[in-house]
Short mmCIF file of the C-alpha atoms (twelve columns), coordinates in Angstrom:
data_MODEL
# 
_entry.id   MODEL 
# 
loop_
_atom_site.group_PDB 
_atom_site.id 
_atom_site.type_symbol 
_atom_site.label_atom_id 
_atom_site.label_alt_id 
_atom_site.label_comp_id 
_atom_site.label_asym_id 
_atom_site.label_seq_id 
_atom_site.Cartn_x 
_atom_site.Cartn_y 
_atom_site.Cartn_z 
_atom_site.pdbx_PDB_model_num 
ATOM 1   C CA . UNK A 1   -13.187 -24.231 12.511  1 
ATOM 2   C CA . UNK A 2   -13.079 -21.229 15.221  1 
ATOM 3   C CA . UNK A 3   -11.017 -18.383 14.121  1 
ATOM 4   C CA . UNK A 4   -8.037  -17.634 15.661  1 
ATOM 5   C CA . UNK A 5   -7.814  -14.056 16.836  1 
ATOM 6   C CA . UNK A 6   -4.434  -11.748 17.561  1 
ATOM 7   C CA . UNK A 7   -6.663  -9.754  20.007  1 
ATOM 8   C CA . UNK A 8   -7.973  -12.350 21.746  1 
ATOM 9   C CA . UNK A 9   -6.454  -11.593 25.062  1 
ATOM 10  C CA . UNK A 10  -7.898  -11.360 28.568  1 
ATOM 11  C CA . UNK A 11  -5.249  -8.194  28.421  1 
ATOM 12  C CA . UNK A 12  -6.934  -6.493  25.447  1 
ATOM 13  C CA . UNK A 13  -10.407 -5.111  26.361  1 
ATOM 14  C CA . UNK A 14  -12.248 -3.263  24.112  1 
ATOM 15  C CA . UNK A 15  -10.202 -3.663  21.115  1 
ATOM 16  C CA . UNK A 16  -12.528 -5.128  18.810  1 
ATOM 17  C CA . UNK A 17  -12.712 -2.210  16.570  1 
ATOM 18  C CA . UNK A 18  -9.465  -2.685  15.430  1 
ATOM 19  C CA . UNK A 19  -10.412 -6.834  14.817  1 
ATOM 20  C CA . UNK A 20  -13.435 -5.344  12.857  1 
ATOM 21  C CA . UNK A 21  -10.730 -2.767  11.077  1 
ATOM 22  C CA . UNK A 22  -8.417  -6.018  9.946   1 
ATOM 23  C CA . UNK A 23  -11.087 -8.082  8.554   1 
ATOM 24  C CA . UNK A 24  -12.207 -4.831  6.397   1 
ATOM 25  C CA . UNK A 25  -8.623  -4.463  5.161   1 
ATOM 26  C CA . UNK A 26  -8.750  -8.223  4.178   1 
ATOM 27  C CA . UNK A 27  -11.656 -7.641  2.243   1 
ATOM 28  C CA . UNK A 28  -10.416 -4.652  0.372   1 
ATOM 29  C CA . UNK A 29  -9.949  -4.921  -3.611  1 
ATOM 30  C CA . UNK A 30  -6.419  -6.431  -4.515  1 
ATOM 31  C CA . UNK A 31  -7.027  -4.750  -7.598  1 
ATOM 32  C CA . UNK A 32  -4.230  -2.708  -8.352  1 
ATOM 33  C CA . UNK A 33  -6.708  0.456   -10.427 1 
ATOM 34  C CA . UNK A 34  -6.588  2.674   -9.737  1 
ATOM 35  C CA . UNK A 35  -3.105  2.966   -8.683  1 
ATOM 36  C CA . UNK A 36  -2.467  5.612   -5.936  1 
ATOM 37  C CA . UNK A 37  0.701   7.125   -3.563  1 
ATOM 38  C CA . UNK A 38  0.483   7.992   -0.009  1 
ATOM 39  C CA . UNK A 39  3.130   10.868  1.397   1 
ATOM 40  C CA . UNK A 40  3.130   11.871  4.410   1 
ATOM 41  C CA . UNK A 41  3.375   15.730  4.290   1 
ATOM 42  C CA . UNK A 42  4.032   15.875  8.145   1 
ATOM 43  C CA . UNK A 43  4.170   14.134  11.480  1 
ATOM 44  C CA . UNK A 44  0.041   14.890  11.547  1 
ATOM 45  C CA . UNK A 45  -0.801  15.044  7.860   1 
ATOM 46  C CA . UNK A 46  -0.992  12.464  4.760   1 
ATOM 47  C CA . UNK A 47  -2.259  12.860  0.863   1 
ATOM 48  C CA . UNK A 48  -3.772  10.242  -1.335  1 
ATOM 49  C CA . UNK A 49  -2.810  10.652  -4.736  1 
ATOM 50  C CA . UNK A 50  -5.015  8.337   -7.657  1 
ATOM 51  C CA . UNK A 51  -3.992  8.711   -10.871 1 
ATOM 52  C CA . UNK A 52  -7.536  8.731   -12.119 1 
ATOM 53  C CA . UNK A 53  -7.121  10.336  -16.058 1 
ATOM 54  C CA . UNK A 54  -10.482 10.507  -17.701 1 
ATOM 55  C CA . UNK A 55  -12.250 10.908  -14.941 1 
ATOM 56  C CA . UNK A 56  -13.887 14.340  -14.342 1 
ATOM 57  C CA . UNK A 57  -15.318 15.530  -11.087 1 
ATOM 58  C CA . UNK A 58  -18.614 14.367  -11.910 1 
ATOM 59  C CA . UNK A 59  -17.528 10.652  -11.973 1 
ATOM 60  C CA . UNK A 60  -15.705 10.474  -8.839  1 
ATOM 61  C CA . UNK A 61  -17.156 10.642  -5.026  1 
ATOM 62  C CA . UNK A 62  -15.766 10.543  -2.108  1 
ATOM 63  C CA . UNK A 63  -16.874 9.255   1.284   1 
ATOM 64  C CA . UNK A 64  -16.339 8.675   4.536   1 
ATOM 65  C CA . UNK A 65  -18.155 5.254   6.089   1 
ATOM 66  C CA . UNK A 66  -17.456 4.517   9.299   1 
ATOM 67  C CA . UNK A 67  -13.710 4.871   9.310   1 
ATOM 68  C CA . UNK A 68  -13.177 4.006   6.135   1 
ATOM 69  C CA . UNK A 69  -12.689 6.556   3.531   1 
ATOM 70  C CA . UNK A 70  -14.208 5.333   -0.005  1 
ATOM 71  C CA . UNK A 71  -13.452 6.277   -3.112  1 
ATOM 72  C CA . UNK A 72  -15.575 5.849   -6.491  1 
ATOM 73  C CA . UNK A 73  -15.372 6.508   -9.991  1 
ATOM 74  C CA . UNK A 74  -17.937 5.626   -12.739 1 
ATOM 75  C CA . UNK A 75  -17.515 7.484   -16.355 1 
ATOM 76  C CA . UNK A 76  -20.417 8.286   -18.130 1 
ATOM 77  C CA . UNK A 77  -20.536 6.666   -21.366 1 
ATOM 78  C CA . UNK A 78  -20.283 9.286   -24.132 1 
ATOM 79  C CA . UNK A 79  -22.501 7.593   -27.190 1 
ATOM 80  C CA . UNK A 80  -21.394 10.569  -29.655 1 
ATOM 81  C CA . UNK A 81  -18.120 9.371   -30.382 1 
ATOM 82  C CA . UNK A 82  -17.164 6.242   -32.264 1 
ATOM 83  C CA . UNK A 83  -14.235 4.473   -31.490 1 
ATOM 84  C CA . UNK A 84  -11.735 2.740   -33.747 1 
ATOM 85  C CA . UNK A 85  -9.766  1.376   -31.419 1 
ATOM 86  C CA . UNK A 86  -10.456 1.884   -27.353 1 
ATOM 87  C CA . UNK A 87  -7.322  0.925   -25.471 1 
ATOM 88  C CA . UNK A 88  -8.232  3.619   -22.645 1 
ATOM 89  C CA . UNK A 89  -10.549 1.936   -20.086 1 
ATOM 90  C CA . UNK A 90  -13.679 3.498   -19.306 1 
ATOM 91  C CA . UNK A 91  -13.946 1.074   -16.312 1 
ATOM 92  C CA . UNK A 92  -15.569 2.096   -13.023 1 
ATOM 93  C CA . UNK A 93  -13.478 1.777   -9.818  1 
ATOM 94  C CA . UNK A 94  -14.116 1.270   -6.143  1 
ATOM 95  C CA . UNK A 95  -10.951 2.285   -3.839  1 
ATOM 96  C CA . UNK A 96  -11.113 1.983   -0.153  1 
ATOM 97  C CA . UNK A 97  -8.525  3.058   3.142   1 
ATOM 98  C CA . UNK A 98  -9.024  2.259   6.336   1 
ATOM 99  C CA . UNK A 99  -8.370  4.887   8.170   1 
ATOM 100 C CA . UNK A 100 -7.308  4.688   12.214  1 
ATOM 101 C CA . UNK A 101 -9.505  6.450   14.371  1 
ATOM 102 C CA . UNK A 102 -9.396  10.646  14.702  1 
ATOM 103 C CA . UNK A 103 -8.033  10.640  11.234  1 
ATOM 104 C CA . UNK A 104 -10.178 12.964  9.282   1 
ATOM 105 C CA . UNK A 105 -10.431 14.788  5.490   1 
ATOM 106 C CA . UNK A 106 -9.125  17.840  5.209   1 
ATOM 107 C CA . UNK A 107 -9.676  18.367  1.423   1 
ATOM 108 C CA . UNK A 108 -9.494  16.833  -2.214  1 
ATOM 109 C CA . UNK A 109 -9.086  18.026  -5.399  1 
ATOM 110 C CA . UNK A 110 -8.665  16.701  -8.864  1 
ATOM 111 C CA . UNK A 111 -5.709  17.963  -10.925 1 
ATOM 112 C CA . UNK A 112 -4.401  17.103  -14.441 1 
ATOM 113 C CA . UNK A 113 -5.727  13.610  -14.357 1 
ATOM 114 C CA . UNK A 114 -4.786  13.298  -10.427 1 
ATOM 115 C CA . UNK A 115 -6.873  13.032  -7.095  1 
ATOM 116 C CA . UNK A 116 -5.330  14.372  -4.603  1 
ATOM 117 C CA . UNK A 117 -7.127  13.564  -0.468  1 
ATOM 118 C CA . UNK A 118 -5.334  15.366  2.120   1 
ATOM 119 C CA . UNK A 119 -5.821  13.456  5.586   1 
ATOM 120 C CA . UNK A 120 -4.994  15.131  8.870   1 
ATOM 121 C CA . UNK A 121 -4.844  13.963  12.655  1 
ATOM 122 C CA . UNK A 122 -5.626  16.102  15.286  1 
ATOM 123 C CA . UNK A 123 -2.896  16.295  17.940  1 
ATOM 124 C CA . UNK A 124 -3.911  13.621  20.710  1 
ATOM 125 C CA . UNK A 125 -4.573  14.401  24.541  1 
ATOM 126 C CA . UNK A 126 -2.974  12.977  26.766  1 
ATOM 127 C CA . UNK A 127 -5.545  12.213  29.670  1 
ATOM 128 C CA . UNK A 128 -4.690  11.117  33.265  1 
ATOM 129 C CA . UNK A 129 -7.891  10.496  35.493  1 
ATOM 130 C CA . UNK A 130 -7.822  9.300   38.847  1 
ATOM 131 C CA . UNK A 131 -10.291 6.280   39.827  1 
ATOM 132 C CA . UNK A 132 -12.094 6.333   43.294  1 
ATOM 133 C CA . UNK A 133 -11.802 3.954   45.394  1 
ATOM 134 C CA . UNK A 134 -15.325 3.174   47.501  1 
ATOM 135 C CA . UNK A 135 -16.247 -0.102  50.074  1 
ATOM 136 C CA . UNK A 136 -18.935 -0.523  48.344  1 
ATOM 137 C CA . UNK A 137 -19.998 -2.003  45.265  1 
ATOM 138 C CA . UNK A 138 -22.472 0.310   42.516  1 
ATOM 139 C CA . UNK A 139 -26.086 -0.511  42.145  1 
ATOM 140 C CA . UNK A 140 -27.173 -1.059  39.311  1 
ATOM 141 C CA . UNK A 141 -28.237 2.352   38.429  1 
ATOM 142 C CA . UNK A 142 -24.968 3.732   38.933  1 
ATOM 143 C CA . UNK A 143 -23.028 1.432   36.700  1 
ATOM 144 C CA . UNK A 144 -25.584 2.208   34.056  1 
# 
């Protein structure tokens, strides 16, 4: 059965990035760990917060693949101690966000058991450019 697109139009050109950005959503974990907040800190700014206790630095990573910021956590098993009872996870995590285009990482930083991802986007341009009009068509050279 053919999928049905939204941005299928003869009036949409170009936008399959963003059909290719849905389907990546769709895909992303439903797993609710581990659980984050999103502010936004201004009209051009945004922080990820994951509460990610037990975690240290060396655990987590964070990356950036194309447009979609991933984060991953994997503790290190520690074989010295002996547990009695273990009701605290030591679970690794994969967390994902797609992110729209020109939306970059400014800076992270774990504190007191929380990740913190500031996102900024740069102010856009607005661009006007005016088309020529010619009587005759390119070669093919020039449309290459």
């Amino acid at each position: 059965m053919p999928r049905l697109s939204l941005l299928n139009s003869p009036l949409l050109l170009g936008f399959e990035h963003f059909e290719r950005a849905v389907e990546r959503v769709n895909k992303v974990s439903s797993d609710g760990y581990p659980p984050y907040n999103i502010e936004r800190l201004d009209e051009n700014a945004l922080r990820i917060t994951l509460a990610v206790a037990g975690f240290r630095m060396a655990d987590l990573s964070i990356t950036v693949e194309d447009n979609q910021l991933v984060i991953r956590g994997k503790q290190s098993e520690d074989s010295e101690r002996v547990y009695l009872h273990r009701g605290i996870a030591a679970r690794q995590f994969l967390r994902s966000f797609v992110l729209a285009e020109g939306i970059e990482v400014r800076s992270a930083w774990l504190d007191n058991g929380l990740l913190n991802i500031d996102l900024i986007r740069p102010p856009v341009e607005n661009r006007v450019r005016s088309i020529e009009i010619t009587d005759s068509a390119p070669s093919a050279e020039e449309i290459r």
